[in-house]
KEMI-959437 format. One record per residue (C-alpha): x, y, z; residue in three letters. Coordinates in steps of 0.05 Angstrom, whole numbers. Example, Ala and Ser with C-alpha at 12.3 -4.5 7.8 and 13.67 -1.06 7.14 Angstrom:
+--------+--------+--------+------+
|      x |      y |      z | miti |
+--------+--------+--------+------+
|    246 |    -90 |    156 |  ALA |
|    273 |    -21 |    143 |  SER |
+--------+--------+--------+------+
***
This chain:
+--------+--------+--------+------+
|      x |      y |      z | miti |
+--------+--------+--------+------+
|    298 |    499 |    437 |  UNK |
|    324 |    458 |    500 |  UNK |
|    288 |    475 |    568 |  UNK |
|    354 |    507 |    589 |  UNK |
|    368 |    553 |    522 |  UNK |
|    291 |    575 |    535 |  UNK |
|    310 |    587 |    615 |  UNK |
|    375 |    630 |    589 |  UNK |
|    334 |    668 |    530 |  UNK |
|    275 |    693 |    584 |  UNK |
|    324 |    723 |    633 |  UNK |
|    366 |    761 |    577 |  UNK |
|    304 |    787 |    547 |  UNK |
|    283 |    804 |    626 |  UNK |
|    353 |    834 |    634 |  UNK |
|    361 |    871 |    576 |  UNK |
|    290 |    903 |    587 |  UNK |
|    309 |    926 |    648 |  UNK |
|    376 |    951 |    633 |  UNK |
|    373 |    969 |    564 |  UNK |
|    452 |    944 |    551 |  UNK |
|    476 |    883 |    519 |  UNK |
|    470 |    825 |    570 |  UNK |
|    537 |    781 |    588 |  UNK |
|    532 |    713 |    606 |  UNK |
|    562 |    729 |    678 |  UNK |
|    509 |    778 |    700 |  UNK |
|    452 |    718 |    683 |  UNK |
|    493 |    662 |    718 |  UNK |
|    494 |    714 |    787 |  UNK |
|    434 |    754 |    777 |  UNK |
|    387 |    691 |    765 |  UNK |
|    421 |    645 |    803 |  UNK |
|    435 |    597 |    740 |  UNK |
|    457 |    531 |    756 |  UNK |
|    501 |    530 |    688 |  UNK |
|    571 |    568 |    693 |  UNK |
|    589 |    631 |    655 |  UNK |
|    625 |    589 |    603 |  UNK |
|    556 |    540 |    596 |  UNK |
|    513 |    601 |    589 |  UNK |
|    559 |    636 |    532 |  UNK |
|    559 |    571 |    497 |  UNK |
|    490 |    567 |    498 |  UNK |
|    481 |    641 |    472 |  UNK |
|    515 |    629 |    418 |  UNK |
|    464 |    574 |    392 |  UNK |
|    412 |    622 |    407 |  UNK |
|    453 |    672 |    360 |  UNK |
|    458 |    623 |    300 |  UNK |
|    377 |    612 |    313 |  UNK |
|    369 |    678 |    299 |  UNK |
|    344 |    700 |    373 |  UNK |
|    409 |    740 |    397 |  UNK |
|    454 |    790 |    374 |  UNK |
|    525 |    816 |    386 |  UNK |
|    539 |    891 |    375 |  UNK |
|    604 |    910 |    355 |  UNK |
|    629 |    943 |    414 |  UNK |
|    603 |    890 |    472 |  UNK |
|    614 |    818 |    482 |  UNK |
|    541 |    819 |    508 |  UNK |
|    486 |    792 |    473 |  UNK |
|    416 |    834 |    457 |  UNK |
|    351 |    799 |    428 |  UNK |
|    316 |    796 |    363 |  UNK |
|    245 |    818 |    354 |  UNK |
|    240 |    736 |    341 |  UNK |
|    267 |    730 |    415 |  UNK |
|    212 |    787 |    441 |  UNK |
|    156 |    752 |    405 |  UNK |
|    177 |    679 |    439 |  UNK |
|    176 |    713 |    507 |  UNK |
|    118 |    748 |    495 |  UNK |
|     76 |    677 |    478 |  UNK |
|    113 |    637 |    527 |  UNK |
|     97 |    701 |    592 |  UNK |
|     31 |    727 |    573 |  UNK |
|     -7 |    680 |    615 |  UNK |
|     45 |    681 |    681 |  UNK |
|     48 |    755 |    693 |  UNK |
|    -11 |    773 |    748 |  UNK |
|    -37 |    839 |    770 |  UNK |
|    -11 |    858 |    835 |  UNK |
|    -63 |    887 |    889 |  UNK |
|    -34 |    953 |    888 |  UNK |
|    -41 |    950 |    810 |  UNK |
|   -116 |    930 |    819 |  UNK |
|   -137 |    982 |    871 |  UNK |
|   -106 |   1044 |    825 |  UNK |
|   -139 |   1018 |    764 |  UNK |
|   -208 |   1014 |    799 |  UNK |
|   -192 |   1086 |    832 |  UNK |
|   -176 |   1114 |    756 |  UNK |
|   -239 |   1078 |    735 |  UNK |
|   -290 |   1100 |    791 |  UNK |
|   -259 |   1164 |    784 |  UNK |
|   -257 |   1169 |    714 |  UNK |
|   -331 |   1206 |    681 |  UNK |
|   -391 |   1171 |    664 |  UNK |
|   -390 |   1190 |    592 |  UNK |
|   -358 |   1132 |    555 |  UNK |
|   -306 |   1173 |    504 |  UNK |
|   -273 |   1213 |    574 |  UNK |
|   -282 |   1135 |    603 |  UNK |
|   -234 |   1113 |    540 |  UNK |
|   -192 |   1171 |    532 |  UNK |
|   -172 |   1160 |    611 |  UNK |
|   -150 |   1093 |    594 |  UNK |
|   -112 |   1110 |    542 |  UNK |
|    -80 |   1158 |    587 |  UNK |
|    -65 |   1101 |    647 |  UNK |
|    -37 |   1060 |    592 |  UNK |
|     12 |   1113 |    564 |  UNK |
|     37 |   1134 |    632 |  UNK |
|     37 |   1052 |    648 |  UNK |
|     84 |   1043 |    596 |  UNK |
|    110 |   1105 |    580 |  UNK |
|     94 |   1099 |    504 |  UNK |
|     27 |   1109 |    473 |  UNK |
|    -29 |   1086 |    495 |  UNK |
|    -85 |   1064 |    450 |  UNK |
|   -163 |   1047 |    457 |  UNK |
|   -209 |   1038 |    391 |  UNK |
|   -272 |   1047 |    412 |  UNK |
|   -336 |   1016 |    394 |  UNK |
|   -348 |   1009 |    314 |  UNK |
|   -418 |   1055 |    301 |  UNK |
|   -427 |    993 |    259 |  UNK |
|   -431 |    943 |    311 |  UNK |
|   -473 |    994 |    356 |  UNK |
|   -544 |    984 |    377 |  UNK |
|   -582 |   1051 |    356 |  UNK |
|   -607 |   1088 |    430 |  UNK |
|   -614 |   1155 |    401 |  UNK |
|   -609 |   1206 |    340 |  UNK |
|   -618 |   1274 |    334 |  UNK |
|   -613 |   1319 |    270 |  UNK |
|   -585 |   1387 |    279 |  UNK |
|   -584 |   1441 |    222 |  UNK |
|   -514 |   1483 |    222 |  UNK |
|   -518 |   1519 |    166 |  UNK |
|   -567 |   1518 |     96 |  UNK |
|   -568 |   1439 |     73 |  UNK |
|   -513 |   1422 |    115 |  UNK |
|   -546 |   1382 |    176 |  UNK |
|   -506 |   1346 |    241 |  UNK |
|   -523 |   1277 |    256 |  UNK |
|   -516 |   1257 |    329 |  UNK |
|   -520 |   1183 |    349 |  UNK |
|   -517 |   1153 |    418 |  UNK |
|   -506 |   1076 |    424 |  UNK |
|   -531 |   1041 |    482 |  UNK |
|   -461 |   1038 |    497 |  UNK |
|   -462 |   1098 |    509 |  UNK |
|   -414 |   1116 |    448 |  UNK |
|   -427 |   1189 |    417 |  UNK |
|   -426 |   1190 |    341 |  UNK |
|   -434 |   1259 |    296 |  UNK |
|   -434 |   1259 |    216 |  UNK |
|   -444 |   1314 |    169 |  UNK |
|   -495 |   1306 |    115 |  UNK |
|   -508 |   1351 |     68 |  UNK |
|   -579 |   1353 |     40 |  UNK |
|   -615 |   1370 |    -27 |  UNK |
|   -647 |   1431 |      2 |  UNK |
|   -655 |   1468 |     62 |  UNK |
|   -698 |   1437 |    119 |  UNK |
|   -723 |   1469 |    173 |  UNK |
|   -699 |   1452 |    245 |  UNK |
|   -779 |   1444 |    257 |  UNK |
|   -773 |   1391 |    212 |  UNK |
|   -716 |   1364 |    224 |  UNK |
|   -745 |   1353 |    299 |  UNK |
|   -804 |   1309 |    260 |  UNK |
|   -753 |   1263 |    217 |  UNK |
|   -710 |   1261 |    290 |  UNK |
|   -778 |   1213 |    316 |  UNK |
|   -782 |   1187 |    267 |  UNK |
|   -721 |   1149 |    256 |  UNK |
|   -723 |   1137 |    322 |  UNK |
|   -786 |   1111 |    330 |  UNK |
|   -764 |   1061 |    270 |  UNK |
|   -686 |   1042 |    288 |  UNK |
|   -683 |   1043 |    365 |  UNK |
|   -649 |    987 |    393 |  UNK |
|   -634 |    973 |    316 |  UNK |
|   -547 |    958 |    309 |  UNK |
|   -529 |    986 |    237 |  UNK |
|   -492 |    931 |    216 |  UNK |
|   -565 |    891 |    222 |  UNK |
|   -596 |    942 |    182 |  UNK |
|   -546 |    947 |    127 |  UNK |
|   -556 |    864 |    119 |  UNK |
|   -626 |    870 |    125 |  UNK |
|   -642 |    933 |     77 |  UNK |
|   -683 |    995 |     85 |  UNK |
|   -754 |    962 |     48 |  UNK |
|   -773 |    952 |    126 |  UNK |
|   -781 |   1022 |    127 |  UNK |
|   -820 |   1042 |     72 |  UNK |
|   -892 |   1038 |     94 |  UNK |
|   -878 |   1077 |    155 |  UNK |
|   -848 |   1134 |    101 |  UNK |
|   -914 |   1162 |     84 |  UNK |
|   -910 |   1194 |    163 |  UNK |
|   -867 |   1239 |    150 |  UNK |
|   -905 |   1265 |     80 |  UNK |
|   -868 |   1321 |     37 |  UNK |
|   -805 |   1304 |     84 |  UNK |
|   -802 |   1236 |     62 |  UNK |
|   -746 |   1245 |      9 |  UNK |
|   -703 |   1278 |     54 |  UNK |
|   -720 |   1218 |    116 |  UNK |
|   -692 |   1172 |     61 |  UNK |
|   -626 |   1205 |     52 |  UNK |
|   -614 |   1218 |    118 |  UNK |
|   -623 |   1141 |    129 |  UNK |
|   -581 |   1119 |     72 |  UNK |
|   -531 |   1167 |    101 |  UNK |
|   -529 |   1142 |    171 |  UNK |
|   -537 |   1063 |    151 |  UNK |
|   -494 |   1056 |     81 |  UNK |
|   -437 |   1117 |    116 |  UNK |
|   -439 |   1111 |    175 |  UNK |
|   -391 |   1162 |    224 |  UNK |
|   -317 |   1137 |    234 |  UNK |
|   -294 |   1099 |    281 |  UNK |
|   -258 |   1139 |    340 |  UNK |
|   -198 |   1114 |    357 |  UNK |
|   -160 |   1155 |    432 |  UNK |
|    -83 |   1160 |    428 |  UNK |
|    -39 |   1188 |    484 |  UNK |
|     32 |   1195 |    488 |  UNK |
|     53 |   1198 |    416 |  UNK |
|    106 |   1245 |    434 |  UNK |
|    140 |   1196 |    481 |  UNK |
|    139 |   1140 |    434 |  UNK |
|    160 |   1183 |    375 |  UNK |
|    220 |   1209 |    417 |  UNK |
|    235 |   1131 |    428 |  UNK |
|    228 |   1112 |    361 |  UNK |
|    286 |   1170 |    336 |  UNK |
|    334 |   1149 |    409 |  UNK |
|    332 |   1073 |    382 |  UNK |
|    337 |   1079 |    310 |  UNK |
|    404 |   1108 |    286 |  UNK |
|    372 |   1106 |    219 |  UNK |
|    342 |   1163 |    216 |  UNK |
|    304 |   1171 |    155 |  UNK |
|    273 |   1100 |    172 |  UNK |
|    259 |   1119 |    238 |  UNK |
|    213 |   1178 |    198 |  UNK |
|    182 |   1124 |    154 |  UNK |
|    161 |   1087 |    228 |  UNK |
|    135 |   1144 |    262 |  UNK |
|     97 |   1170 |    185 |  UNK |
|     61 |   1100 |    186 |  UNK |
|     42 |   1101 |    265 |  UNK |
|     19 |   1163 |    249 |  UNK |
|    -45 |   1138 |    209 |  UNK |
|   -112 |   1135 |    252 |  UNK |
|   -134 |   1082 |    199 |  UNK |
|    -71 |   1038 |    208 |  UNK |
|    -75 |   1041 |    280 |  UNK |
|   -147 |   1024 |    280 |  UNK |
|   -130 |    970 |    233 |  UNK |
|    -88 |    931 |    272 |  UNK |
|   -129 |    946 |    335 |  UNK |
|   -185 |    923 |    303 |  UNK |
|   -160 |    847 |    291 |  UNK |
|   -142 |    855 |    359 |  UNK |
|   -209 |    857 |    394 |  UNK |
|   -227 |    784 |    390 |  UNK |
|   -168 |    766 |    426 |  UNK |
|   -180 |    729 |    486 |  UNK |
|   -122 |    748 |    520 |  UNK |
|    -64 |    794 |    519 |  UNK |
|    -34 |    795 |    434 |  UNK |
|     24 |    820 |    415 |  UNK |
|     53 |    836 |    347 |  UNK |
|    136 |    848 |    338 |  UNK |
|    174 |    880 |    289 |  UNK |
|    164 |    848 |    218 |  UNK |
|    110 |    813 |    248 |  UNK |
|     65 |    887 |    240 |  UNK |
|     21 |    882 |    191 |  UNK |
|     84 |    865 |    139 |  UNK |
|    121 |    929 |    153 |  UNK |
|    187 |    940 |    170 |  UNK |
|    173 |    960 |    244 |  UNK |
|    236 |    922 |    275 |  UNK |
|    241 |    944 |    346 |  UNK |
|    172 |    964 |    356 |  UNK |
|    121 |    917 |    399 |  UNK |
|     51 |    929 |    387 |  UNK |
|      2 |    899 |    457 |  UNK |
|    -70 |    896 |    458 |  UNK |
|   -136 |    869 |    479 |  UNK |
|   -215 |    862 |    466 |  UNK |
|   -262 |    891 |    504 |  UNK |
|   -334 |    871 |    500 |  UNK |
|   -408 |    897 |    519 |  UNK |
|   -450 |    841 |    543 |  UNK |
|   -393 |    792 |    515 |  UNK |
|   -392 |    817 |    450 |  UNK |
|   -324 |    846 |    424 |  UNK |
|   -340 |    923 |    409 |  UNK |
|   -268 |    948 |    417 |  UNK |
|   -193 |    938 |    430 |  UNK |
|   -147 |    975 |    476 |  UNK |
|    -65 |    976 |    475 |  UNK |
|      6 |    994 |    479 |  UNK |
|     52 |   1012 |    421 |  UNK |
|    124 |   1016 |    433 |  UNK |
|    197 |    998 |    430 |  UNK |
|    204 |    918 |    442 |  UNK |
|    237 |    946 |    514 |  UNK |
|    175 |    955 |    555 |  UNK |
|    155 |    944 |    628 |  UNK |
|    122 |    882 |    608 |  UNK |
|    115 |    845 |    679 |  UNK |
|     69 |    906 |    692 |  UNK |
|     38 |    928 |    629 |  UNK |
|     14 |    858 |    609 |  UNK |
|    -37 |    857 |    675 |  UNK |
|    -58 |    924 |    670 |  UNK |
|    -80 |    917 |    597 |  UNK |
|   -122 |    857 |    614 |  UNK |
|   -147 |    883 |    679 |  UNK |
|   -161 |    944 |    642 |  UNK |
|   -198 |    898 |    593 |  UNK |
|   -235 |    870 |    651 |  UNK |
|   -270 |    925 |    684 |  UNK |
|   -283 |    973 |    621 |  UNK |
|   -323 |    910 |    589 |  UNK |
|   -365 |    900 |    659 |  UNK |
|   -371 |    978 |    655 |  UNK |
|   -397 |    982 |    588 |  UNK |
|   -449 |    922 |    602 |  UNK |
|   -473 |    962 |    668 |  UNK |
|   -481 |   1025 |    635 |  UNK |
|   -523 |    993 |    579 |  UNK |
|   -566 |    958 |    628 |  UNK |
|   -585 |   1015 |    664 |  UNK |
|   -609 |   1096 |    646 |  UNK |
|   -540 |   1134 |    618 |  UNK |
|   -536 |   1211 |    635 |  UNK |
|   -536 |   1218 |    566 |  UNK |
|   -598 |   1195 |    553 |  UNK |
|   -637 |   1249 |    582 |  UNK |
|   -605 |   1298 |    554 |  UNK |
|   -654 |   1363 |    516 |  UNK |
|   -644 |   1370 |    444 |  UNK |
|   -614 |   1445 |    466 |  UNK |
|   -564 |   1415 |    504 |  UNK |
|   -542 |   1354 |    454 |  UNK |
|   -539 |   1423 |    413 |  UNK |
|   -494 |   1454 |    447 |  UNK |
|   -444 |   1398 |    451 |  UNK |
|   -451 |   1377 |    393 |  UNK |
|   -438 |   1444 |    354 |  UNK |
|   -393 |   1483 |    395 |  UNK |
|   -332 |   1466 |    349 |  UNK |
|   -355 |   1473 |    270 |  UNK |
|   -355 |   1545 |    237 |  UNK |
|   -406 |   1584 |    231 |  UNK |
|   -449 |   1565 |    280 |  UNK |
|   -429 |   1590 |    343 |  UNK |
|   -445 |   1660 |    339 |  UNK |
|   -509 |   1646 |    309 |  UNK |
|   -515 |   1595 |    370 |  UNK |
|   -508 |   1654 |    414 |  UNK |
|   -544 |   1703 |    373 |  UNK |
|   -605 |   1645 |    377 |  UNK |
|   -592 |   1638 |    461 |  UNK |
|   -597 |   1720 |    458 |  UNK |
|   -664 |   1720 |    426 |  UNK |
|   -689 |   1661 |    469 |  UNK |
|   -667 |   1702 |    534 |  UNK |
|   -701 |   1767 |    513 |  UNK |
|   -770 |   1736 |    490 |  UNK |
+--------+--------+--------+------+
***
């Protein structure tokens, strides 16, 4: 591609992201300022059609781009848009306004990003794998059926069901609680899955007749560990999109079906995260699928430099890319020096009674929050 084809294909992308209508050769020549004349310009687009870059609908004698043409101007802009100042101070207003407790910290960017782009707005937070062990607590809900609740020095919050052999006291489960603390803090799992539980086994005998169930509970938490949490807002814009763009409708339902999987989403997001700037991903380019219009943006984030998560955009190729490209790796910035100054210091979390990790914890499965209340009744009157 000739300096002046590549100077032609950034202002019709620019154009027709802006307008959203096929872009003539006249409107570049005076809205840019071209020094080429109308008849240069159409010439010009028309090599850019036969290299499979621009299109010509039926109805216009404008020209739209290809998702090959988005994915050029993506690669060739990433690096040139910059943050503006007004752009910096509301991001560091969302962020000092924004709660101390990591998931409301992600779930509000996820939230700036959807209204930012006016799609969905995606952040996959840190993998419990990758997490270094601050906390755990075992809570019984009902019979065998016991709540695991992990806090990362990230500040992450993990919960896992595990169902045991038999039933276990919450007295007990208190005493295997220290225990695996006293033996995995600062531990991440990943580390302990390479390394193996035989570390453990002399320091078993502590726990005595409740050593069998300390086992499974660690195989539990180290060989299945919880899910990954991955915070989406604005689905419902981008799924109205997806139907307005697509007069296909029935493939516009097999688009919206696959962006709705949490485990394809946190797929791609999760090759994302060791991106040291701004990727993107168009159309066919998606993970193989047949995603043509869509534009997929994201970024790492780290704690203490190491890549934990990812945080994004998905939408139609048409997106406010001048400003969404510097607020995604602004965005970047600050929640990675966030996350490294909350794991330096004391969390809120951290202090936190077992009652009280209880109560959050539990206030959402069956069957335990009227015995919850019945328990806080009994504690009262006593």
């Amino acid at each position: 591609m000739t300096d002046r084809q590549g100077e032609i294909l950034r202002a019709l992308v620019k154009e027709y992201v802006a307008s959203g209508e096929p872009v003539g050769s006249q409107i570049l020549v005076e809205k840019f300022s071209m020094a080429f004349s109308p008849a240069t310009v159409r010439k010009e687009m028309s090599v850019l059609e036969q290299m499979g870059l621009l299109s010509s609908p039926h109805t216009s004698a404008g020209r739209v781009p290809t998702d090959r043409a988005f994915q050029l101007y993506l690669a060739d802009l990433v690096n040139l848009f910059e943050i503006t100042l007004n752009q910096k101070a509301e991001l560091e207003d969302l962020y000092r306004s924004a709660a101390l407790q990591l998931d409301q910290l992600l779930k509000t960017t996820a939230q700036m990003l959807a209204q930012t782009s006016n799609f969905a707005g995606i952040v996959l937070a840190p993998n419990s794998i990758g997490s270094s062990i601050k906390r755990i607590e075992l809570i019984s809900v009902m019979e065998s059926l016991v709540l695991m609740v992990m806090i990362s020095s990230s500040g992450a919050i993990y919960e896992k069901k595990i169902k045991l052999e038999r039933v276990v006291s919450q007295e007990d489960l208190y005493k295997i609680s220290r225990y695996l603390n006293q033996n995995l803090k600062g531990f991440e799992l990943g580390d302990v899955q390479e390394r193996g539980l035989e570390f453990l086994s002399g320091s078993l005998a502590e726990l005595g007749e409740l050593s069998d169930i300390g086992t499974a509970v660690t195989q539990a938490i180290v060989y299945n560990p919880p899910d990954q949490t991955i915070h989406i807002e604005g689905n419902t814009n981008l799924h109205r999109k997806i139907y307005e763009l697509t007069p296909d409708r029935r493939k516009a339902e097999r688009i919206i079906t696959q962006l709705e999987s949490q485990d394809y989403i946190a797929s791609v997001f999760e090759r994302m995260k060791n991106l040291p700037q701004v990727g993107s991903q168009v159309g066919l380019e998606i993970d193989g699928e047949i995603m043509s219009g869509i534009t997929i943006l994201g970024k790492g984030y780290t704690l203490s430099g190491k890549s934990v998560g990812a945080l994004g955009v998905i939408g139609a190729n048409r997106m406010p890319y001048e400003r969404l490209i510097p607020a995604l790796d602004y965005s970047s910035q600050i929640l990675s020096n966030v996350l490294s100054e909350k794991s330096n210091i004391e969390m809120q979390g951290n202090d936190l009674k077992v009652s009280e990790i209880e109560i959050t914890a539990r206030k959402e499965l069956p069957g335990v929050k009227g015995r919850h209340k019945e328990a806080a009744r009994t504690k009262r009157t006593t």
